[in-house]
C-alpha positions as CSV (number, residue, x, y, z in Angstrom):
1,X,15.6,-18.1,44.0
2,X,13.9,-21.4,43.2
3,X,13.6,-23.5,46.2
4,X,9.5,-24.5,47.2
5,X,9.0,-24.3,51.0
6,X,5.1,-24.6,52.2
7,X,3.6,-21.2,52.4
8,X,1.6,-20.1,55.8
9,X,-1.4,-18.9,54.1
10,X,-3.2,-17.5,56.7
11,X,-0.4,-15.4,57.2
12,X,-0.6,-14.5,53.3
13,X,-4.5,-13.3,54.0
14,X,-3.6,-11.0,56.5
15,X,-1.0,-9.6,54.2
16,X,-1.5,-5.6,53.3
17,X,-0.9,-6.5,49.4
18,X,-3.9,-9.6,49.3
19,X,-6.3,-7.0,50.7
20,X,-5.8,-4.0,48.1
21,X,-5.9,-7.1,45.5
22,X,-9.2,-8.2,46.6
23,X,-10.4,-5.0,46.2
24,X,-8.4,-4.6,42.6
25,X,-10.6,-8.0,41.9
26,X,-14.0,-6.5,42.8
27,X,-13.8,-3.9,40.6
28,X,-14.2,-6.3,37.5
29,X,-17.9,-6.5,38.1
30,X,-18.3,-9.4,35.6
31,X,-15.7,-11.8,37.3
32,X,-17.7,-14.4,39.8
33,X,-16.2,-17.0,42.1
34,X,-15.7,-20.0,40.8
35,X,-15.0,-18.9,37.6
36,X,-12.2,-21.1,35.0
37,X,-9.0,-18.4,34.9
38,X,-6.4,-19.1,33.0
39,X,-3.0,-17.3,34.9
40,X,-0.1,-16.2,32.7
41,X,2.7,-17.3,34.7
42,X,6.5,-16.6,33.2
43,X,8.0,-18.0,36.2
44,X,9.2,-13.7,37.3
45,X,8.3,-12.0,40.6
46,X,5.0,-10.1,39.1
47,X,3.4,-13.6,37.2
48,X,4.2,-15.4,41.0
49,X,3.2,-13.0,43.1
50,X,0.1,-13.0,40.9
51,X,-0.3,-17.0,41.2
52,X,0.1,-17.0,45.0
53,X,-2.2,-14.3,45.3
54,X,-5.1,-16.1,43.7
55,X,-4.1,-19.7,44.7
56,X,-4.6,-18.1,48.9
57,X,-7.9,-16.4,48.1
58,X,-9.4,-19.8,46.8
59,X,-12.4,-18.6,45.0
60,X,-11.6,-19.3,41.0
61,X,-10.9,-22.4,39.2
62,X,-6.9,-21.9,38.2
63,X,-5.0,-22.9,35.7
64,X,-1.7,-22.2,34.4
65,X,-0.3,-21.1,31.2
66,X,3.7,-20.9,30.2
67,X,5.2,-20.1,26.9
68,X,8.6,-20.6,27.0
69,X,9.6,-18.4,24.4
70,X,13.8,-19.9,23.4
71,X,15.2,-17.0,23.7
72,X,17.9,-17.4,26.5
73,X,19.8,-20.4,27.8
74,X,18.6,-20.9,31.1
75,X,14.6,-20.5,29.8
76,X,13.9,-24.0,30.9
77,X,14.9,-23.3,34.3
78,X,11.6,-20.8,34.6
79,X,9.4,-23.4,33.1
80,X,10.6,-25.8,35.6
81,X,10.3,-23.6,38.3
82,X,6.2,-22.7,37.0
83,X,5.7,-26.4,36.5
84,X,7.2,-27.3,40.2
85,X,4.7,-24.4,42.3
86,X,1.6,-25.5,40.4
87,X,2.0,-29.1,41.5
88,X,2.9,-27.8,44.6
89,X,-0.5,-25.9,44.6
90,X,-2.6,-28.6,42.9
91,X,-3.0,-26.4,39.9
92,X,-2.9,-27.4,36.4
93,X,-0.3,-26.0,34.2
94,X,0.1,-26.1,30.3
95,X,3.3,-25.4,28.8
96,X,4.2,-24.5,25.2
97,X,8.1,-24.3,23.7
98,X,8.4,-21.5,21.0
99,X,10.4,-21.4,18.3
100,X,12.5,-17.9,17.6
101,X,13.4,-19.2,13.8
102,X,9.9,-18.9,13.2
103,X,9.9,-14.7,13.6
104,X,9.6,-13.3,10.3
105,X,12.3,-11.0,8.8
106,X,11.6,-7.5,10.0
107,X,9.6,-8.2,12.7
108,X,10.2,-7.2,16.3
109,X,10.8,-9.8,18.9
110,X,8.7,-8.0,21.4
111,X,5.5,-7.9,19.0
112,X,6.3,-11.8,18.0
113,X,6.3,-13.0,21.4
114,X,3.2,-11.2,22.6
115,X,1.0,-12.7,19.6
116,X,2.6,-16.1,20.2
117,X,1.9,-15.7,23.9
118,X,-2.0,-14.3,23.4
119,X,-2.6,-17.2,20.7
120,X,-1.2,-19.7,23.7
121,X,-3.5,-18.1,26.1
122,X,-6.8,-18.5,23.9
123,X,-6.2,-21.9,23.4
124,X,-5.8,-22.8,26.8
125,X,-9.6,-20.7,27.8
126,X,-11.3,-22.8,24.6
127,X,-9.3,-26.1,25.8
128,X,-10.3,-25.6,29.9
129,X,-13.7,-23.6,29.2
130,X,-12.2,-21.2,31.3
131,X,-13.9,-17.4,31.1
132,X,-10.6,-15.0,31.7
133,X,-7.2,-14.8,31.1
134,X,-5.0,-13.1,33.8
135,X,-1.8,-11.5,33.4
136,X,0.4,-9.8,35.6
137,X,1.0,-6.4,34.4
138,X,1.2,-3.5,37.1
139,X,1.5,0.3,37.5
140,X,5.3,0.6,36.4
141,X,4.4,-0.9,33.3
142,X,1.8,1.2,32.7
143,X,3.7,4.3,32.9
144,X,6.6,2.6,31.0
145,X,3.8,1.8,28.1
146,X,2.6,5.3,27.8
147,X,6.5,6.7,27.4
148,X,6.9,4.4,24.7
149,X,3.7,5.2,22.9
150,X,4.3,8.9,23.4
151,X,7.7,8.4,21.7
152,X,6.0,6.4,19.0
153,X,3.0,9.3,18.2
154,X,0.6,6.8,18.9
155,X,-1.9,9.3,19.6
156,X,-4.8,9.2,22.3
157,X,-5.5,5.6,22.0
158,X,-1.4,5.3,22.8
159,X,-2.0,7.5,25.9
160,X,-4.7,4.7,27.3
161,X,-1.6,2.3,27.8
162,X,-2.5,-0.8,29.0
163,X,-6.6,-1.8,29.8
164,X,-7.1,-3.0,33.0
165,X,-9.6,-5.1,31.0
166,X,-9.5,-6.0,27.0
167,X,-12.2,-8.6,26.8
168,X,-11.3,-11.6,28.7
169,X,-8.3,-10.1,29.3
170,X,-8.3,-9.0,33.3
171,X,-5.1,-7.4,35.2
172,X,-5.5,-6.8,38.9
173,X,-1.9,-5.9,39.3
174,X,-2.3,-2.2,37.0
175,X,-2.7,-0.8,41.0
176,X,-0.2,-1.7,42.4
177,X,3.4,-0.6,42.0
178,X,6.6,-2.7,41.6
179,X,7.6,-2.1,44.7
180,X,4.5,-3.3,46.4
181,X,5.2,-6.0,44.0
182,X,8.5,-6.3,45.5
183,X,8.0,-5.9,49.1
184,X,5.4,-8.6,48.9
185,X,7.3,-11.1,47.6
186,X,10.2,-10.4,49.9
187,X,7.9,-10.9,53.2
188,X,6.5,-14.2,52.0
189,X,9.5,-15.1,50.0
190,X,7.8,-16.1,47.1
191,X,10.6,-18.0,44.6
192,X,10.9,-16.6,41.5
193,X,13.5,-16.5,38.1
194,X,15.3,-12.9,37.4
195,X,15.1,-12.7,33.4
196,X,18.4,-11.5,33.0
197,X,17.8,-9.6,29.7
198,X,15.5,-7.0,32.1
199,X,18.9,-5.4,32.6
200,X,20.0,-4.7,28.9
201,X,19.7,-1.3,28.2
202,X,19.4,-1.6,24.5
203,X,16.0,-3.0,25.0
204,X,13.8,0.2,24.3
205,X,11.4,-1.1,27.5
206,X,14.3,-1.5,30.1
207,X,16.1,1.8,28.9
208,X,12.7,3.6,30.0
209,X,13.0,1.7,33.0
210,X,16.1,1.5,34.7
211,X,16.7,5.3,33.4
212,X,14.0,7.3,33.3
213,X,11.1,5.6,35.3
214,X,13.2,4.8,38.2
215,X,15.0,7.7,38.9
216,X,11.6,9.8,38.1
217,X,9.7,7.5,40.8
218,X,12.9,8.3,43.2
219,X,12.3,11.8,43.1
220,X,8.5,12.0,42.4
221,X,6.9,9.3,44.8
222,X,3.3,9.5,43.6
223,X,4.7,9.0,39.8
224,X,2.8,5.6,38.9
225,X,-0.5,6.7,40.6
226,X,0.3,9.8,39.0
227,X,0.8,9.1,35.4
228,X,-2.5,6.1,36.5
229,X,-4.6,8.9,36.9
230,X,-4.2,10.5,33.8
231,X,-4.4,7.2,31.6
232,X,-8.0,7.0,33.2
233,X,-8.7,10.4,32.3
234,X,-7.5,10.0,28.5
235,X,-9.2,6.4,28.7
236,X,-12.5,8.6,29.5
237,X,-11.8,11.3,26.8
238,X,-11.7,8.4,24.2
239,X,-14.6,6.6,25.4
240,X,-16.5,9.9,25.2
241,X,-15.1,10.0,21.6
242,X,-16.3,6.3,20.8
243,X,-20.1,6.4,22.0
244,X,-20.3,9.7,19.7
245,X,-19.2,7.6,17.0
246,X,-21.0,4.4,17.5
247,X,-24.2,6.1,18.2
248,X,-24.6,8.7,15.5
249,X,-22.4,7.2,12.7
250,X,-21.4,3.7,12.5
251,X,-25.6,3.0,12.4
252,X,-25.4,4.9,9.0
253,X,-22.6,2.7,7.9
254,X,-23.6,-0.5,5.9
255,X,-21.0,-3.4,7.0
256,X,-20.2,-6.2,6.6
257,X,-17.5,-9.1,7.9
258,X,-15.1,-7.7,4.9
259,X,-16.2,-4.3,4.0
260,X,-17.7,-1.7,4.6
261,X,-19.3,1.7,3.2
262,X,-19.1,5.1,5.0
263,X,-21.7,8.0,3.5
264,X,-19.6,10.9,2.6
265,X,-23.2,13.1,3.5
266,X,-22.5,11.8,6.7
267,X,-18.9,12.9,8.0
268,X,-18.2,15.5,5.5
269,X,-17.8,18.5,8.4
270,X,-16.6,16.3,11.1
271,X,-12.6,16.4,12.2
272,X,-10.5,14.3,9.7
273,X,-9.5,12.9,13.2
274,X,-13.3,12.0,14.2
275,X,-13.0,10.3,10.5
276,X,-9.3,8.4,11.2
277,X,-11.1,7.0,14.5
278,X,-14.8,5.8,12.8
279,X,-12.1,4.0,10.3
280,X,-9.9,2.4,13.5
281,X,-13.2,1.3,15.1
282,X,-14.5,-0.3,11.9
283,X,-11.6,-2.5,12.2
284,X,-11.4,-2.8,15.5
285,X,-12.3,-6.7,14.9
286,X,-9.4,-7.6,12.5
287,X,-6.4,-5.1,13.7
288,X,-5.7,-4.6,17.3
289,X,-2.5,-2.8,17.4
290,X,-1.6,0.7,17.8
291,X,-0.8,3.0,14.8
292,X,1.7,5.7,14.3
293,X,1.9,8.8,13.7
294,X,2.7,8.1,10.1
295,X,-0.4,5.7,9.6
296,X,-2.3,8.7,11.1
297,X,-1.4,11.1,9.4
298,X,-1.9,9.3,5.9
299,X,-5.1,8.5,6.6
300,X,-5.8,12.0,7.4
301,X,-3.8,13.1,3.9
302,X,-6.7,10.5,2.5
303,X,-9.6,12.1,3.8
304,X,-8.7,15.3,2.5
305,X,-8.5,14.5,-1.0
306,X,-11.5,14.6,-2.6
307,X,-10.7,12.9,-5.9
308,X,-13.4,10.5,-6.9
309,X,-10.9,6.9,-7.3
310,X,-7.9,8.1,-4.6
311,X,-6.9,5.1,-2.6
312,X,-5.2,4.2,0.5
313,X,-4.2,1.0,1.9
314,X,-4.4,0.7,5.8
315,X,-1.7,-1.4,8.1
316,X,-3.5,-4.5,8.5
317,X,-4.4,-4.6,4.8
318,X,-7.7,-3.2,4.2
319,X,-7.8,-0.6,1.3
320,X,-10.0,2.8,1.5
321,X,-11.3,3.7,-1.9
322,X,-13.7,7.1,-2.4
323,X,-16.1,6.8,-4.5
324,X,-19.0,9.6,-5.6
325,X,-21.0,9.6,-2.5
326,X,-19.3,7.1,-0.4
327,X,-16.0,6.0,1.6
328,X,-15.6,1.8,0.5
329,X,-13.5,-0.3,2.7
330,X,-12.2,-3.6,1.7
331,X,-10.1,-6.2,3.3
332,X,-7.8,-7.4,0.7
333,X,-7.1,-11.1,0.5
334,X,-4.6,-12.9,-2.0
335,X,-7.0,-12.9,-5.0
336,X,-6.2,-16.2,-6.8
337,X,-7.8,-17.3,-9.9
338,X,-11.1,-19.1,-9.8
339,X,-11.9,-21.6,-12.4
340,X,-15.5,-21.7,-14.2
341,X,-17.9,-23.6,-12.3
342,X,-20.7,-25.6,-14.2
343,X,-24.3,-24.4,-13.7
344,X,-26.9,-27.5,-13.5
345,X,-31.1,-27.5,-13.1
346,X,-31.5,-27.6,-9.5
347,X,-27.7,-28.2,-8.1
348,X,-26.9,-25.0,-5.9
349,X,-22.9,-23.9,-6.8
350,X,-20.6,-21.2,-4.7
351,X,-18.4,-19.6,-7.1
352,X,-17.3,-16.3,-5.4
353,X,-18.4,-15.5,-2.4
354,X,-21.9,-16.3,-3.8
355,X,-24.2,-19.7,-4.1
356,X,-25.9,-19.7,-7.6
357,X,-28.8,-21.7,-8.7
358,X,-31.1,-23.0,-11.7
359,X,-34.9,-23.8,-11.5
360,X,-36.8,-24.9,-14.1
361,X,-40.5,-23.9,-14.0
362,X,-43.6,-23.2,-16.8
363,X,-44.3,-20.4,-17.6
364,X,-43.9,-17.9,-14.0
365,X,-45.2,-15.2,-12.6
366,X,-42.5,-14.3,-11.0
367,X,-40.7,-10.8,-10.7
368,X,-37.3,-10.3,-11.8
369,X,-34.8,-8.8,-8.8
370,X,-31.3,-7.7,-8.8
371,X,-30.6,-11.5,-7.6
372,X,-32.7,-13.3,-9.3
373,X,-33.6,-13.4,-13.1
374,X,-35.9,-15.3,-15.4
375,X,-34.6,-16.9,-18.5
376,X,-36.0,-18.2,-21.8
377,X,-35.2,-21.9,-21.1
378,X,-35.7,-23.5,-24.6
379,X,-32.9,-21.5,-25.7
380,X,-30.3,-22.7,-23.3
381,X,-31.8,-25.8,-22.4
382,X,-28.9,-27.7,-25.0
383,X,-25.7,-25.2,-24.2
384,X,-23.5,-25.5,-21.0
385,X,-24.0,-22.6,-19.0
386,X,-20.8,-21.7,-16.5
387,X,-20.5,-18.8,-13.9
388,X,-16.7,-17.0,-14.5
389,X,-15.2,-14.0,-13.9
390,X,-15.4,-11.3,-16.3
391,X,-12.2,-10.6,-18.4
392,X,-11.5,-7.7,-20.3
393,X,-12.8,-7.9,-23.8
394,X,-16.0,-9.3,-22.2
395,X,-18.9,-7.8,-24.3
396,X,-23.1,-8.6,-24.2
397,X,-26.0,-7.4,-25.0
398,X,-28.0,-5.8,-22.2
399,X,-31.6,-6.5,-22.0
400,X,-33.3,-3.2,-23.3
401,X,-30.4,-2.3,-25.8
402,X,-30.2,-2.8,-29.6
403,X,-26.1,-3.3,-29.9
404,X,-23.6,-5.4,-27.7
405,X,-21.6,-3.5,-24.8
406,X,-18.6,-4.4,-23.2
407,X,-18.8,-5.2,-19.6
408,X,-16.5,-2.4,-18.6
409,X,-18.7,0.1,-19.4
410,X,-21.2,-1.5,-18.7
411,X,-20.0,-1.4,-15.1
412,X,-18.6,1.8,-15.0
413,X,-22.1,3.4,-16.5
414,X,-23.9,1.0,-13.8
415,X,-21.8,3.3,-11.4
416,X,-19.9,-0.1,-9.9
417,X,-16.9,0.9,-7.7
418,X,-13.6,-0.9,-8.4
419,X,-13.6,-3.5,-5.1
420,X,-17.1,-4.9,-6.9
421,X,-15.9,-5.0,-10.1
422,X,-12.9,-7.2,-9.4
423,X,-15.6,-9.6,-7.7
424,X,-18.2,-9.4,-10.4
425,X,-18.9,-12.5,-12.1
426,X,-20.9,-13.4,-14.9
427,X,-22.7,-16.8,-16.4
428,X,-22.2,-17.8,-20.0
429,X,-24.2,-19.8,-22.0
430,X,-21.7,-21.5,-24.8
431,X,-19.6,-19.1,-23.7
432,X,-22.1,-16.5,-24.5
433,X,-22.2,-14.1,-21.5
434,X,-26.2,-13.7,-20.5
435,X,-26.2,-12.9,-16.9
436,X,-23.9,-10.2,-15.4
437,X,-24.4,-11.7,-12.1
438,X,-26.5,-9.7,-9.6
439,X,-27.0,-6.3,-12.9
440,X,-28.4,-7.8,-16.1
441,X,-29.6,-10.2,-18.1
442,X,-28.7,-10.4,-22.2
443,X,-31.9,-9.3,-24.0
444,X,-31.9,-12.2,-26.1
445,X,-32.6,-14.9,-22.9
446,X,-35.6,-12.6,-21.9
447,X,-39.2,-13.7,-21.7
448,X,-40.9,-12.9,-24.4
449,X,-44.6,-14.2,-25.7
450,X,-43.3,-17.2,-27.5
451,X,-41.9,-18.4,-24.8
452,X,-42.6,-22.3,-23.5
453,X,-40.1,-22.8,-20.8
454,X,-38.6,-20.5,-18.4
455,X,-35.5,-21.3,-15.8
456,X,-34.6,-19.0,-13.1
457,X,-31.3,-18.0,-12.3
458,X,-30.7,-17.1,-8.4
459,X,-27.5,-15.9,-6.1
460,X,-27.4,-15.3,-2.6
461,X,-24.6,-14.2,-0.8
462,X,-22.8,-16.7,1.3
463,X,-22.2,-15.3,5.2
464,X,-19.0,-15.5,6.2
């Protein structure tokens, strides 16, 4: 079906279907009319049923979004076919052409697209200043979600399916069925484009649909409200789950954009799955997709161990690491090496993650902190100074102590967990090491009563 005919849209209004999807709409208490919306619109019934709907009830500012994503012949003809009803309704429409030789090796096609398509979808809210994104996800795909999850072990947060709102992410259509879907677009013969790979059954989606959902809905005619009902019940168990968590432990967990740091003295007697879910909500920002039951359960092997050093490394590549009293999470970026950075009088230098600095001053006052140090400046006044990474072999003389030390025991009696220690860096003087960055000076920089000049050395951490 792709001929455009004018559409009677007073007839539309008085349509059963736009009057339960008003009421769908009210129920997202932060959307307001006039609001920017972008529409995902693939050119199928649901995504034009979904259009029409909005474009009759004329209260947002529309726009449309279509990724074609290559993967059959005739996928121009639905990008046409979008392109053609948004002129017809005076509604822009941004298009974007995919490219399948772009999908990694061992990825899935399914989990390509969807990023592709969300990272299209952001762009066109930034580029319109539009507040929401709309797709057209209903009821049957709900229930054909949560049968895949349940397969997968996915665990409660697999039985939530699909939110009826993820951010800016709104879908109206979770109500309704897909035979409302279908009935509606038959009375107001709405065109549309039949993706002919809905019907191959070695798609793990379609086999769940065409033969378990629809012969189940057959027999069981209040399946999708059904199986809705109890995907708002788990959604509730989970919430209940989640304010426990953010309200009486994430407080006591010091965080950062990178990493963070969980008390043990805090979740010791709590469920190792209370623990697994703290950890999923920590990275909650950086990893959005469901785990398994295998990621689950390793994580859950993890916290049982209590061996001071064991490790684990999470699916979106953050490690764990247990230390004496604490849990230490890290994301984990390619570490590439940083070359020494020269250290000048009063020329602020990032090396690190940190900004260093050198002030010259008389004779100060000043107290020494864990970031900031004073120095004998007529000693090092002539030498280069450089901030580096230490290397093993490093060795120095902590202030306080008689002999030299090497810097890996120093760290390890200064009680420094492994994450830090790969960061820590250290400033030399001729290649003399008298700073372990942000721990101790060497005694021999110290103040002492014959000193005339004195520098101080200063790092601050750089947000990200």
């Amino acid at each position: 079906m792709s001929a455009l005919r004018t559409f009677d849209k007073k007839l539309i209004q008085s349509d059963p279907f736009l009057e339960k999807f008003k009421n769908e709409l009210a129920t997202f208490s932060d959307l307001k009319k006039r609001d920017g919306i972008v529409v995902a619109v693939s050119g199928g019934m649901d995504s034009m049923a979904l259009l029409l709907s909005l474009d009759t009830i004329d209260e947002f500012e529309l726009f449309v979004a279509h990724v074609n994503h290559n993967l059959r012949p005739d996928s121009d003809k639905d990008e046409i076919l979008v392109r053609n009803l948004s002129d017809h309704f005076g509604i822009s429409c941004y298009s974007h052409s995919l490219d399948p030789m772009t999908i990694e090796k061992g990825e899935s096609v399914e989990k390509w697209a969807r990023t592709k398509r969300y990272d299209f979808l952001n762009q066109i809210v930034e580029h319109t200043n539009s507040k929401w994104i709309m797709t057209a996800h209903h009821g049957n795909d709900q229930v054909e979600t949560v049968l895949m999850n349940l397969s997968r072990q996915s665990g409660i947060s697999g039985l939530c399916g699909i939110g009826k709102q993820n951010g800016k992410v709104l879908r109206p259509l979770l109500g309704f069925t897909k035979k409302e879907l279908i009935d509606f677009v038959k009375r107001n013969e709405i065109p549309f484009h039949e993706d002919a790979t809905n019907s191959d059954l070695s798609i793990p989606r379609n086999f769940i649909r065409h033969t378990v959902v629809k012969p189940w809905e057959n027999e069981v005619q209040s399946l999708i409200s059904g199986i809705q009902g109890s995907v708002e019940h788990f959604s509730e168990w989970m919430e209940a789950l989640d304010h426990f968590i953010f309200e009486l432990i994430i407080p006591k967990v010091n965080r950062s954009v990178n990493q963070f740091e969980i008390p043990l003295n805090g979740i010791e007697n709590m469920p190792n799955m209370t623990k697994v879910r703290l950890v999923q909500l920590l990275l909650d920002a950086s990893y959005h997709e469901l785990w398994s039951k295998h990621q689950i359960e390793q994580l859950k092997s993890f916290f049982q161990k209590d061996e001071i050093g064991n490790k684990h490394i999470l699916p979106n590549g953050w490690r764990l690491l247990r230390d004496r009293k604490s849990i230490l999470g890290k994301e984990m970026t390619t570490q590439t090496k940083i070359n020494p950075v020269e250290l000048l009088p009063d020329h602020p230098v990032d090396f690190n993650q940190y900004r260093y600095e050198l002030f010259l001053e008389g004779q100060s006052n000043l107290d020494s902190t864990q970031n900031r140090e004073q120095v004998d400046w007529s000693l090092l006044k002539d030498q280069k100074l450089e901030i580096r990474s230490w290397t093993n072999g490093d060795s120095f003389q902590p202030l306080g102590m008689e002999g030299h030390q090497k810097i890996s025991d120093f760290l390890i009696n200064e009680k420094v967990d492994r994450f830090a220690k790969k960061s820590q860096a250290v400033i030399t003087a001729n290649g003399e090491i008298i700073w372990v960055c942000g721990r101790r000076i060497a005694d021999w920089v110290k103040l002492t009563e014959k000193t005339k000049e004195t520098a101080i050395l200063k790092r601050n951490h750089i947000p990200s």
